[in-house]
N, C-alpha and C positions, 0 to 999 in steps of 0.2 A: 596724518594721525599724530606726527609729533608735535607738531604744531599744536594740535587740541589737547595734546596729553598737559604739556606745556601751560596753556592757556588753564586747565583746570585744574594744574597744582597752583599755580597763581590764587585761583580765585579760592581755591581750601586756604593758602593764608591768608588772604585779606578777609574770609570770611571768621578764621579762629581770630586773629586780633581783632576784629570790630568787635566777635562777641566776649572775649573776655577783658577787650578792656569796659566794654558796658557792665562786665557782672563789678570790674572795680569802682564804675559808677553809681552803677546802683547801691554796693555797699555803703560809699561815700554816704549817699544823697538817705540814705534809710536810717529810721529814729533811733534804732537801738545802736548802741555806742561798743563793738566790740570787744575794745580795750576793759571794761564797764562790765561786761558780761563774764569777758576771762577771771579779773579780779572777782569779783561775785562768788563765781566758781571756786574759786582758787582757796580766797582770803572769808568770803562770808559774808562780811559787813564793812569792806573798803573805806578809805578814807580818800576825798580827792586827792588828796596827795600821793597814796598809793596809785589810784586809778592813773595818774600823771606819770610819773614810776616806770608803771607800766606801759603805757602809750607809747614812749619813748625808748622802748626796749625792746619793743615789736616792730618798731619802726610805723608807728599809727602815724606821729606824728608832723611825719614827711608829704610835701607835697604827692596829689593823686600820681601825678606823671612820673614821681622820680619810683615813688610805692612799685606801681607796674612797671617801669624799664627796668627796677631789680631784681623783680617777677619774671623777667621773660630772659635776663641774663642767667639766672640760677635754672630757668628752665633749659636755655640752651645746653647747659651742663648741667643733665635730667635731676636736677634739684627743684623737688616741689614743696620743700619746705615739713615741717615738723606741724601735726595736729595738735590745736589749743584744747582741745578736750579730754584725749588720753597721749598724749606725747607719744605717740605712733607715729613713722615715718609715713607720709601721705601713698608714696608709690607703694608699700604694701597694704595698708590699707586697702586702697583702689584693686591693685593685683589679685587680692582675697575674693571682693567683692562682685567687680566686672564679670567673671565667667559664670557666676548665679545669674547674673541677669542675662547674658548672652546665652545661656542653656534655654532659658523660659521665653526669650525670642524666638531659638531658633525652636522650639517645639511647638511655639504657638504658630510659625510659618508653616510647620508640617502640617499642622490641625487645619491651618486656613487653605492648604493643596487639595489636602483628598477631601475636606469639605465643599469648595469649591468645584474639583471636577466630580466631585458624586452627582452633587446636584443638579449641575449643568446638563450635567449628559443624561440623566435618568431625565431632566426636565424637556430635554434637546427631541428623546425616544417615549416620550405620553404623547399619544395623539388627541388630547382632548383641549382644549384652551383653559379652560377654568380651573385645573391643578399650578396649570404655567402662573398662570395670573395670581391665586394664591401663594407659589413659593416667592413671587417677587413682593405681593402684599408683608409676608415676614421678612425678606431680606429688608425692607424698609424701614420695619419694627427692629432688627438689628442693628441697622445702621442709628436708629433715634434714642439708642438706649444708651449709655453713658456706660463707660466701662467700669469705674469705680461702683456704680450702683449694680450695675451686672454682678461682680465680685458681692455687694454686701449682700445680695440676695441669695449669691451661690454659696455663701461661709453657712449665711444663716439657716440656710437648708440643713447643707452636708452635714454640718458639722455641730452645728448646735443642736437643729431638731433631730437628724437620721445620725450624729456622731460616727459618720463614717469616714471624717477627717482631722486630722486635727487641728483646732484653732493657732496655736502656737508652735514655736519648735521644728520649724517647717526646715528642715535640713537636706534633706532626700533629694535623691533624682525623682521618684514617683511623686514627690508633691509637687514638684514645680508644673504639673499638669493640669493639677486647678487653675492657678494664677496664666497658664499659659490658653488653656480653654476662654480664661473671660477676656483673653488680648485677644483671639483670633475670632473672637465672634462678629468683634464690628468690620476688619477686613473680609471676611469670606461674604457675610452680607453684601458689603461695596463689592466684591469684582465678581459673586454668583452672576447678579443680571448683565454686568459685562460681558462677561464669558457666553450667558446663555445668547447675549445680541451677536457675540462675534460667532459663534456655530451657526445659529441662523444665518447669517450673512456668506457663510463657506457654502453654507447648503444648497445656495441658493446659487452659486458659479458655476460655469460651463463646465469645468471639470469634473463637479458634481453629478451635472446633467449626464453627462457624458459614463460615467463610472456605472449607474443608475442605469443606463443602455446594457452598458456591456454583462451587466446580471449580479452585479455586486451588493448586499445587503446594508441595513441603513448602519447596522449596527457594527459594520465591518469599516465604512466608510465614515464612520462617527469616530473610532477611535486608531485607526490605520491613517486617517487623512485629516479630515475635521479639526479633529481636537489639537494633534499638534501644531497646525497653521495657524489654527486661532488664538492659543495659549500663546506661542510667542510675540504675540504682539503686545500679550500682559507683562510679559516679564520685567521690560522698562517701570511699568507704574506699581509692580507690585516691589520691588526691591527700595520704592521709596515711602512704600509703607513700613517697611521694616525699620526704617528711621521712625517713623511714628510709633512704633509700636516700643520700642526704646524709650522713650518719649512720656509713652503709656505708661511702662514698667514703673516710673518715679511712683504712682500713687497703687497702683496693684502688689506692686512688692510690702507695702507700709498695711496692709489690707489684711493680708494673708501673713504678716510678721515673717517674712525670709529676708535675710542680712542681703540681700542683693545691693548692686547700687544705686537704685531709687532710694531704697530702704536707709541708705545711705547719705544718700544727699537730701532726702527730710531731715536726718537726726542732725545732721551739722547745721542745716540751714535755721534750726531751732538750740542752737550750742551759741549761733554766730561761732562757727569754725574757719575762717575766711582762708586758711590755708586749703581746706579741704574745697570749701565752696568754687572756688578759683580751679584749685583742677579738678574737678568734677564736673562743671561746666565745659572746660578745655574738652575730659574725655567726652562729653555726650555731645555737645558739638560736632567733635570728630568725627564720630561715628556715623552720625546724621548724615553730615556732609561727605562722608564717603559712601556710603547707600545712595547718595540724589545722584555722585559722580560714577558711580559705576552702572546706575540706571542710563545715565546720557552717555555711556561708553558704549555698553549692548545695543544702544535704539541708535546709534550710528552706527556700528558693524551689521544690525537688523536690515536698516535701509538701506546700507551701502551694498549688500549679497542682493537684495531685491532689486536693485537697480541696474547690477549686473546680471540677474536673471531676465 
């Protein structure tokens, strides 16, 4: 175990420096000239000479490599530098912003549990086939639906037609329940007909057999036995949707106008803020890759109890 702990902190850094030295390549390699933009911002109507001025005062002007090594020194000593758009310290910034979108995860993760085992289990307990086959016909329709269009259709409702929400100004704990309903629609759709295969598949063991003898009900044995054999073997794949769903938040947050840090890392990434953009990539990165590492940490302590059983 120490060994793999070992081997996957490894690979969380080699996985942040591949990607943020890509996000300084791609700034590199992209048309718009940030130094260009600051100025713009700043001055109005720049003069090359300003715009030059400036380059060299941000340190633009420095080779990519030496840019990033100075990047990841000032990181090491949690310095992520000053935002070119409002002269804000980046770690506050981020700090502000971060736990709006970690709220709207984690409530869109709750939405996707008890939607998830509702369905399964109510679809687990209909004895007819053609209800089963319709709720997987819509899990499909869930899955093909784009989360951003889910969102524009859900504002447009709420809040435009029935004005039961508001478009803007979205501050609240209660509103981050919009934005977190249209992130959990497309997972609860993906792991439904998971769920509803792995209950089948319990149903259908000797132990099952056997419980079914002894005079035990379906509905006793669905959610006493069933359901939590079966759900743990989702827990690996769903803790790395919760990376995806992070992922999601960039354009759901911009939707629904909540300062989160999607909402965030649009506005900069339209500033050219490359202070920001850098670590904001870093944090979502992270995060990612710590949802896919603590899903391969449970699906090895999963197997390894099952192997000694």
């Amino acid at each position: 175990m120490r060994k793999y702990i070992l081997r996957k902190l490894f690979e969380l850094i080699f996985t942040l420096f591949f990607v943020t030295l890509l996000s300084f390549l791609l700034m590199r390699l992209s048309p718009v000239d940030p130094a260009a933009a600051y100025a713009k911002r700043m001055i109005g109507s720049p003069t090359q000479e300003q715009i030059e001025t400036i380059r060299v005062l941000l340190g633009f002007d420095r080779p990519l490599l030496v840019q990033y090594g100075r990047w990841v020194m000032n990181l090491l000593h949690f310095d992520l530098g000053t935002s070119l758009a409002n002269g804000h310290d980046v770690w506050t910034d981020i700090a502000t912003a971060f736990p709006k979108t970690l709220e709207i995860v984690f409530l869109a993760s709750i939405f996707q549990v008890i939607l998830i085992a509702a369905v399964s289990c109510i679809a687990f307990l209909l004895p007819w086939k053609v209800p089963k086959t319709a709720l997987r016909v819509i899990c499909i329709l869930g899955v093909s639906v784009p989360s951003f269009y889910l969102a524009t259709i859900y504002l447009d409702y709420f809040a435009v037609q029935k004005s039961l929400i508001s478009v803007a100004g979205n501050t609240s704990f209660l509103s981050y329940l919009s934005p977190a309903i249209c992130i959990g629609v497309f997972g609860a759709s993906f792991y439904t007909p998971m769920l509803m295969d792995a209950l089948e598949h319990e149903s259908n063991e000797d132990y099952g057999f056997y419980a079914r003898c002894r005079g035990l009900s379906e509905s006793r044995l669905l959610f006493f036995h069933f359901l939590p054999r079966a759900a743990v073997g989702l827990i690996p794949n769903f803790l790395q949707s919760i990376g995806l769903a992070l992922a999601n938040a960039t354009i759901i947050e911009q939707i629904f106008s909540i300062p989160g840090f999607g909402y965030l890392i649009v506005n900069h990434v339209l500033d050219r803020d490359t202070p920001m953009i850098h670590a904001e990539v870093l944090f979502l990165a992270m995060a990612i890759a710590l949802c896919n590492i603590s899903a391969d940490l449970i699906q090895l302590v999963i197997h390894g109890k099952r192997e000694v059983a």
